[in-house]
C-alpha positions as CSV (number, residue, x, y, z in Angstrom):
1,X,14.3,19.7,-202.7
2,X,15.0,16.5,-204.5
3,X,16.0,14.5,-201.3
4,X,13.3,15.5,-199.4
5,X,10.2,13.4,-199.5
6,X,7.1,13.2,-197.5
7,X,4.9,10.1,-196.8
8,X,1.1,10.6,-196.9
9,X,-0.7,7.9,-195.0
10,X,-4.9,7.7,-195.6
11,X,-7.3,8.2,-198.3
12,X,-6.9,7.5,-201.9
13,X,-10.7,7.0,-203.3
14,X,-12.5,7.9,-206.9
15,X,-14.5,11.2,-206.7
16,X,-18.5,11.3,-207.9
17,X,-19.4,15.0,-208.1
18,X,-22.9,15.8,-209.4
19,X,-22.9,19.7,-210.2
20,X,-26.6,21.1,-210.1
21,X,-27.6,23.6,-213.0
22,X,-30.4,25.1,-210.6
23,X,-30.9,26.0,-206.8
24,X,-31.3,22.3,-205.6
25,X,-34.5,21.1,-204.8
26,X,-34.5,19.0,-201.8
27,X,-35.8,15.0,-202.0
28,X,-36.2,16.1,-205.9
29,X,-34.3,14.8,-209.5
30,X,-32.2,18.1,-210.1
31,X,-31.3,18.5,-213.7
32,X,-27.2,19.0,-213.8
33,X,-23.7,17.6,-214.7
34,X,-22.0,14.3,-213.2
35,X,-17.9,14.0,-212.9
36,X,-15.7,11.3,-212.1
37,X,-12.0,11.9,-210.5
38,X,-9.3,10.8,-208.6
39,X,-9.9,12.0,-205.2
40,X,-9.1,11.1,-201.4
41,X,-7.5,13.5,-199.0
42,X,-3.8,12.4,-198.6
43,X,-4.1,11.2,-202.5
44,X,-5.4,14.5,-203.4
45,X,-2.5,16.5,-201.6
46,X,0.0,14.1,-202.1
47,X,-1.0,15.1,-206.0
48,X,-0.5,18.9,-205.2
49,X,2.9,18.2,-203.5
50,X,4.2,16.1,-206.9
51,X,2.8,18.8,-209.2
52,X,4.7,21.2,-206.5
53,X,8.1,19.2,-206.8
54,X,8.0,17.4,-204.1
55,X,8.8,13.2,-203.8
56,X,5.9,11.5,-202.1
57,X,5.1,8.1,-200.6
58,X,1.9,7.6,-200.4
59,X,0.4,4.2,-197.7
60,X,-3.0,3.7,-198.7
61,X,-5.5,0.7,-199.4
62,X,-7.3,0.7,-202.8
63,X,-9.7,-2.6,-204.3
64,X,-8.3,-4.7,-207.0
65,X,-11.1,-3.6,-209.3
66,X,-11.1,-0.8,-211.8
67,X,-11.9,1.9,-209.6
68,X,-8.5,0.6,-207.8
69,X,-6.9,0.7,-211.1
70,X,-8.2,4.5,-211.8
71,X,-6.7,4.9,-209.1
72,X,-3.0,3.9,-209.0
73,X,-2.9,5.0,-212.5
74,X,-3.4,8.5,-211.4
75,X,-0.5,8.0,-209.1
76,X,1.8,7.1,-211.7
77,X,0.8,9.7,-214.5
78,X,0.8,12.6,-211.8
79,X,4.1,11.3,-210.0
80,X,2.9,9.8,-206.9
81,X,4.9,7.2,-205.1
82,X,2.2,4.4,-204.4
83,X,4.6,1.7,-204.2
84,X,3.9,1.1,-200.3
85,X,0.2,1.3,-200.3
86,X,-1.6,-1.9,-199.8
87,X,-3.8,-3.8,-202.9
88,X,-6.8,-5.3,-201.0
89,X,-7.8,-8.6,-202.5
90,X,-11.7,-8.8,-203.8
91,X,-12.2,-5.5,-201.7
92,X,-14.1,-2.3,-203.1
93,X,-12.0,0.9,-203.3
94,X,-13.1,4.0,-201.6
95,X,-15.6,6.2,-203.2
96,X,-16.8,10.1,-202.5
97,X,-19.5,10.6,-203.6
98,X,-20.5,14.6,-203.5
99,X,-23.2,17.1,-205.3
100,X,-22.2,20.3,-205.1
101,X,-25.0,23.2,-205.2
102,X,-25.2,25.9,-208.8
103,X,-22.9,28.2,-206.8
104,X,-20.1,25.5,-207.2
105,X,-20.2,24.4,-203.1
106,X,-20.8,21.1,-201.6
107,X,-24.5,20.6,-200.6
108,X,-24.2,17.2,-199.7
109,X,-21.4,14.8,-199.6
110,X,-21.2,10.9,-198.9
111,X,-18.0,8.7,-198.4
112,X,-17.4,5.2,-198.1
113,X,-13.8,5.1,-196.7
114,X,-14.5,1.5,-195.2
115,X,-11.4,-0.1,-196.9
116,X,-9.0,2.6,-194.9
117,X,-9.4,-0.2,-191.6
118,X,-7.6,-2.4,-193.8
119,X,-4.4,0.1,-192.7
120,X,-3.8,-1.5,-189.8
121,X,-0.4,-1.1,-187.3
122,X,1.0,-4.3,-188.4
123,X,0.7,-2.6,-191.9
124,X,2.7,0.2,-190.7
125,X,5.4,-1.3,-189.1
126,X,6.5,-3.2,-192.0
127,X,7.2,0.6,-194.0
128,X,8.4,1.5,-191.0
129,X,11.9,2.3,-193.4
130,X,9.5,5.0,-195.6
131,X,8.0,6.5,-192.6
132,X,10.9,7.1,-190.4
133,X,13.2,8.1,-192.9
134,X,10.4,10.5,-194.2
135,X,10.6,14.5,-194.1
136,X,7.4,14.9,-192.7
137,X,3.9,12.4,-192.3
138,X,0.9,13.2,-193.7
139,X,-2.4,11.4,-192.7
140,X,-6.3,12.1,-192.7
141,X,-9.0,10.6,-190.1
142,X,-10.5,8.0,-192.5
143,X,-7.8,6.3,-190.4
144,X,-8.7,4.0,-186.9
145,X,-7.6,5.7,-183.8
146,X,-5.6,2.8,-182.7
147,X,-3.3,3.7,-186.1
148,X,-3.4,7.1,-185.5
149,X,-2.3,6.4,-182.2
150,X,0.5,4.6,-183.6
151,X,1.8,6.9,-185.7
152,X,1.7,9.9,-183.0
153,X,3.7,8.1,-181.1
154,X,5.9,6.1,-182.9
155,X,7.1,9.1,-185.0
156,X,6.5,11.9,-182.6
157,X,9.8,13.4,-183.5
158,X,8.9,14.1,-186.7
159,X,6.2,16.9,-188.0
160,X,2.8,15.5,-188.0
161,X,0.6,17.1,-190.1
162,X,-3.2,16.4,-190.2
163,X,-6.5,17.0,-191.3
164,X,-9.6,15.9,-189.3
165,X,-11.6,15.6,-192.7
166,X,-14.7,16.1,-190.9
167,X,-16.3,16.5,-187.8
168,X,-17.4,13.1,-187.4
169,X,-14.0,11.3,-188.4
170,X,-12.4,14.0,-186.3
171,X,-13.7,12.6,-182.8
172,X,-11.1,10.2,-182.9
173,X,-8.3,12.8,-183.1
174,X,-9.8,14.8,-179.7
175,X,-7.8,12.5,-177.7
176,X,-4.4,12.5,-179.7
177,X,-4.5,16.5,-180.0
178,X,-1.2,16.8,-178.6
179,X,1.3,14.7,-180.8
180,X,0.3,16.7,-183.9
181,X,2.7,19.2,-185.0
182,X,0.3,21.0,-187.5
183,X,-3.0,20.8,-187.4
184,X,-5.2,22.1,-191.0
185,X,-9.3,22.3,-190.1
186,X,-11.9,24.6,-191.0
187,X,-14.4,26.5,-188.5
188,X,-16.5,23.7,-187.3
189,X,-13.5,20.9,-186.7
190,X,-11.9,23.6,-184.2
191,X,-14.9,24.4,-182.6
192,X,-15.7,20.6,-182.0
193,X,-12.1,20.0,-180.7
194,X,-11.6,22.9,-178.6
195,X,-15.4,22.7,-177.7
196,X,-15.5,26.5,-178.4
197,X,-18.1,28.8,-180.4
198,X,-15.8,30.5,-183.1
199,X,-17.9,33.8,-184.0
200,X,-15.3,36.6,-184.1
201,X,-11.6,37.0,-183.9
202,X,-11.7,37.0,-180.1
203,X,-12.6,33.1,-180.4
204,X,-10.5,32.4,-182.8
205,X,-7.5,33.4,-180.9
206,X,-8.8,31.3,-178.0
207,X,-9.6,28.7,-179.6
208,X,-6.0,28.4,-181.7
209,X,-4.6,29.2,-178.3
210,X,-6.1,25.9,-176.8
211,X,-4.6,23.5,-179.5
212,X,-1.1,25.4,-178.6
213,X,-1.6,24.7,-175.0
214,X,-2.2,20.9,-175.9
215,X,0.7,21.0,-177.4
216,X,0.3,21.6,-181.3
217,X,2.7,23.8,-182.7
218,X,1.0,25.6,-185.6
219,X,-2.9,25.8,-186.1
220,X,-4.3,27.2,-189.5
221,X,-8.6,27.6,-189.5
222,X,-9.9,27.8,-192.4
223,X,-12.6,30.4,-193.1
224,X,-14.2,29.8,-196.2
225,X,-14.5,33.3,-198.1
226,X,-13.1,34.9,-194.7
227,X,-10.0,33.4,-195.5
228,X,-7.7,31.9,-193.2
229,X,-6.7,32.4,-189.2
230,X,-3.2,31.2,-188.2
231,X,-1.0,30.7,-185.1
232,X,2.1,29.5,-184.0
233,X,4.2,30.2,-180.8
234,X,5.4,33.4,-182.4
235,X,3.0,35.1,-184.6
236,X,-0.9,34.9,-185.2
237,X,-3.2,36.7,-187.6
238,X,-5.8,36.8,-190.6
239,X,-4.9,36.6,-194.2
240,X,-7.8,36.8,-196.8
241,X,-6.9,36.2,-200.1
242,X,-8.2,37.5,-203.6
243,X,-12.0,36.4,-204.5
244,X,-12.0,33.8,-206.3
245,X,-14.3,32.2,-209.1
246,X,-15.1,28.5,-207.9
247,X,-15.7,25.9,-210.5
248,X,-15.3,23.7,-207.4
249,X,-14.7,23.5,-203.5
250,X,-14.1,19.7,-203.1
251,X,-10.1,19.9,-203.5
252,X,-9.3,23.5,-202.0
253,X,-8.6,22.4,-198.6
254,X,-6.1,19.7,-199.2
255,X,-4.7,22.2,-201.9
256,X,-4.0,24.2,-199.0
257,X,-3.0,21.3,-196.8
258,X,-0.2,20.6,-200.0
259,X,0.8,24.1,-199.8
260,X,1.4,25.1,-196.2
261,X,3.7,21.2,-196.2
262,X,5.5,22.7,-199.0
263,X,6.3,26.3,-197.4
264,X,7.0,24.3,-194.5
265,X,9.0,21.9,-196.1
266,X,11.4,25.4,-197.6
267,X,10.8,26.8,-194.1
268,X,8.6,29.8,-195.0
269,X,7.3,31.6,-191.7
270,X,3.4,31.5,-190.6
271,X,2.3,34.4,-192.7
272,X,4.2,33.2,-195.7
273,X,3.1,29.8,-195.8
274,X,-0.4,31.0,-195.5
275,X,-0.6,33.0,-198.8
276,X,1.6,30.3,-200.7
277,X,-1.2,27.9,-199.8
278,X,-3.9,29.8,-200.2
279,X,-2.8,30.1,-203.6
280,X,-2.3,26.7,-204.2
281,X,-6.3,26.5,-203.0
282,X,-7.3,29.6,-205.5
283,X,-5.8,26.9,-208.1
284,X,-7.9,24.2,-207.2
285,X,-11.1,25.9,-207.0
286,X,-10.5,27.4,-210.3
287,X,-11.3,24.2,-212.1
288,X,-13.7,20.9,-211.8
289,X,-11.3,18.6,-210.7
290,X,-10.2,17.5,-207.7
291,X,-7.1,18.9,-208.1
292,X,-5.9,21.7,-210.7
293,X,-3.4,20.0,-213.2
294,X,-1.7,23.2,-214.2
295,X,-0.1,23.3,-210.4
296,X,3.4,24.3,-210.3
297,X,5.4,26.9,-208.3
298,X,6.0,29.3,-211.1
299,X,2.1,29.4,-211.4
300,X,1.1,29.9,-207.8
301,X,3.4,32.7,-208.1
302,X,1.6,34.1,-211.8
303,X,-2.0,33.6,-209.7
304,X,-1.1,35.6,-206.5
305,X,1.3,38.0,-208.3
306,X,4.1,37.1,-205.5
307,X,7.3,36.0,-205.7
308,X,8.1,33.3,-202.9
309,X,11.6,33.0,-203.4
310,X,12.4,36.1,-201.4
């Protein structure tokens, strides 16, 4: 695996999480704890893939102020290649800023991802030589859609994975559905952008059926405690994993984003890629950060009790 490497292309932010010690009160102080973190979606699974064992390269735009420097210090202490992202001059980095409810899940979350439209095409093109040469590209909707657009195209014969992030940022995906190669979102992004109601495994399969029709090649819905639906051309299905005990939600999607790249990346099938990233998402949301330091393969293996060499 050492001469594979995937670029990640998106958000690289610091991470506010306020954790409430009570039921929150709305338009009220609520007593609790405050946490600061590396964050930002391809930051946050281009950490997973490192701690996994796989290079990464990741393109995005931080400040030149401390934040910034919080930030490209992460990089370099957890193995992230940040080499090609862009250092905006007197800018502000990124900042998420989420309180998460006593049961450990987001209540309500806010995100200034402004310095992302600094990422521009003309950006692109000149790491054209990381992206092209890449295994696979990576990239979240804090990006413009002309750059998305870009990227779609330009590298359309490579596999494209995304993650809409949200169903606001995903709007400007709807129209580029059918350059991506494999598409991570939870229950409301597929509803929005197969403009379906998802209330039973009947939908599901509709709706994962619509994104293959556009042209995506593997869909994965995430289901919150219901687990995870998947299709391909081949093979769909459920898989819900053990309950877990959530010290935080914020990271376990791009966990699982990290961990269905890396059992594509040792070409794993559907159903395998789906536990092997859902256990790389019971690590995250066993701790506060962002992202579970103690990843590695040999541990997703000890948490699941599977061995994924076979």
């Amino acid at each position: 695996m050492t001469d594979k490497y995937v670029a990640l292309i998106g958000a690289a932010n610091i991470d506010i999480q306020g954790f409430s010690s009570n039921p929150i009160i709305d338009r009220d102080s609520n007593p609790g704890r405050i946490e600061f973190c590396p964050g930002g979606v391809s930051r946050n699974i281009a950490e997973n893939l490192a701690r996994l064992g796989i290079k990464t390269e990741l393109i995005s735009a931080i400040g030149d102020d401390p934040n910034g420097s919080l930030i490209l210090e992460s990089c370099r202490t957890c193995g992230i290649g940040s080499d090609y992202s862009l250092i905006v001059p007197n800018a502000v980095s990124s900042v998420y800023l989420a309180i998460m409810d006593n049961s450990k899940d987001m209540a309500l979350a806010l995100s200034d991802m402004t310095i992302s439209d600094n990422i521009s095409v003309n950006i692109l093109e000149s790491r054209d030589e990381i992206l092209k040469n890449s295994d696979a590209i990576v990239f979240d909707t804090c990006l413009t859609e002309e750059v998305m657009n870009y990227i779609l195209n330009t590298y359309c014969k490579k596999p494209i994975y995304v993650d809409p992030v949200s169903v606001g940022k995903a709007k400007a995906l709807k129209s580029l559905i059918s350059k991506v190669h494999t598409l991570k979102m939870n229950k409301l992004e597929a509803e929005f952008l197969s403009e379906t109601n998802i209330n039973n495994n009947s939908d599901l399969e509709s709706s994962s059926e619509w994104f293959l029709d556009q042209g995506v090649k593997r869909v994965f819905i995430t289901l919150g405690n219901e687990g995870v639906f998947y299709r391909d051309s081949q093979t769909y299905g459920n898989y819900k994993p053990a309950e877990a005990i959530i010290k935080n939600a914020t990271g376990a999607g791009d966990a699982f984003m990290a961990g269905l790249i890396y059992g594509s990346l040792n070409n794993y099938n559907s159903e395998k890629i789906v536990r092997f990233a859902s256990g790389v998402s019971l690590a995250a949301l066993s701790v506060e950060n962002t992202v579970n330091p103690k990843i590695n393969f040999k541990y997703i293996e000890q948490i699941t009790g599977e061995n994924f060499n076979d």
